[in-house]
C-alpha positions in Angstrom: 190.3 82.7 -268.8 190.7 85.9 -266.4 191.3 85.7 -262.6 188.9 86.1 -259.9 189.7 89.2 -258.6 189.4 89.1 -254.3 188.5 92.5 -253.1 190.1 93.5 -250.2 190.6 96.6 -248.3 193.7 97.3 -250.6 192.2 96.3 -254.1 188.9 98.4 -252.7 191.5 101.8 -252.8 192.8 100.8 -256.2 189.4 100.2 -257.2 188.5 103.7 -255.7 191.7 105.6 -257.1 190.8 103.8 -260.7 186.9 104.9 -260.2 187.6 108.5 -259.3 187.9 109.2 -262.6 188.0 106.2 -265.0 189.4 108.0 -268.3 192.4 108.9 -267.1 195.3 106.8 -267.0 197.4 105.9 -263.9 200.3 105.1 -263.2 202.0 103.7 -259.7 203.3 106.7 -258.0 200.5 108.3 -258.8 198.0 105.4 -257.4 200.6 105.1 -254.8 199.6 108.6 -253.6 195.7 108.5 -254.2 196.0 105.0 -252.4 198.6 105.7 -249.6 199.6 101.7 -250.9 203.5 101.2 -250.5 204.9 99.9 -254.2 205.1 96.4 -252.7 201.3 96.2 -252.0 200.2 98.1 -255.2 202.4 96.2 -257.8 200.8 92.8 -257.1 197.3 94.4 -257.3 197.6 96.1 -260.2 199.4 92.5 -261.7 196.1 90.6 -260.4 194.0 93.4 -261.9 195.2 92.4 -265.5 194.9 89.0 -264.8 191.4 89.4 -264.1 191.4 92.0 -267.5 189.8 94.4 -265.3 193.3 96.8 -266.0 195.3 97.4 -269.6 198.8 98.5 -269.0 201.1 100.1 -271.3 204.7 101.7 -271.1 204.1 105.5 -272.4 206.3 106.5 -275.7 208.9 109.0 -274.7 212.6 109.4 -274.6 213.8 108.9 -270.9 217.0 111.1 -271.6 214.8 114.1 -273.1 212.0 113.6 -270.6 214.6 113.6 -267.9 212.7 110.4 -266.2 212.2 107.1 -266.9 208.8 105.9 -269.2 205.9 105.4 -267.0 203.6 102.1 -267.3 200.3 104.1 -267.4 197.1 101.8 -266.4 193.3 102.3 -267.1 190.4 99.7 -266.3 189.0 98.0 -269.4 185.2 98.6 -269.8 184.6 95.3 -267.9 186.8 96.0 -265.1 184.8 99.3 -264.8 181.9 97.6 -264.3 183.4 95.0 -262.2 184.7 97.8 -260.0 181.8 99.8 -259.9 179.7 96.5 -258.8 182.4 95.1 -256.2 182.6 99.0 -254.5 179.1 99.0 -254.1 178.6 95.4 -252.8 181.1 96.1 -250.4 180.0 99.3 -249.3 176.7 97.9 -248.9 178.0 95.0 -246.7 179.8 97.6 -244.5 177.1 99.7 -243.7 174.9 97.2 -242.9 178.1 95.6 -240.6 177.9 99.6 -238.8 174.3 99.3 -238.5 174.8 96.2 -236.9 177.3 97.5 -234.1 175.3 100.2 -233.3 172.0 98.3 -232.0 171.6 96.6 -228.6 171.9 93.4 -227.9 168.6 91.6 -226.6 168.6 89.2 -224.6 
């Protein structure tokens, strides 16, 4: 049975960096970038994410030594988690503006 996924202000960028544009794949340095997530932050996201199937992951098929670098692990969200994403972003961003609207009006007394 898949994980709850918890969506905090960190999954939320993940989320985000994913949703930008969901048919590419990502890997870390590159979410690491889009996210500005240090690798000890991202890595147990990205771990929960597939937990929760929201995420596949899978090492890309080259030869380090002619490549010059070591093989990525290259993550996309699964047609659920895109759906799951897309629905968590917008609950939350719903729940935020509705938080500023808040703060801005007086208080009565």
């Amino acid at each position: 049975m898949p994980e709850k996924v918890r969506v905090t202000a960190a999954v939320a960028k993940v989320l985000a960096a994913f949703l930008s544009d969901p048919t590419v794949d990502r890997y870390g340095l590159d979410l690491m970038g889009d996210t500005g997530l240090p690798s000890g932050t991202l890595y147990p996201i990205l771990v929960r994410l597939q937990r929760a199937e929201w995420v596949t992951a899978e090492w890309e098929d080259i030869d380090p030594e002619t490549a010059g670098r070591p093989a990525r692990r290259y993550y996309r969200l699964t047609p659920d988690g895109l759906a799951s994403a897309r629905t968590e972003l917008a609950a939350l961003y719903q729940h935020l503006s509705k938080a500023e609207g808040a703060a801005g009006k007086p208080r009565t007394a």
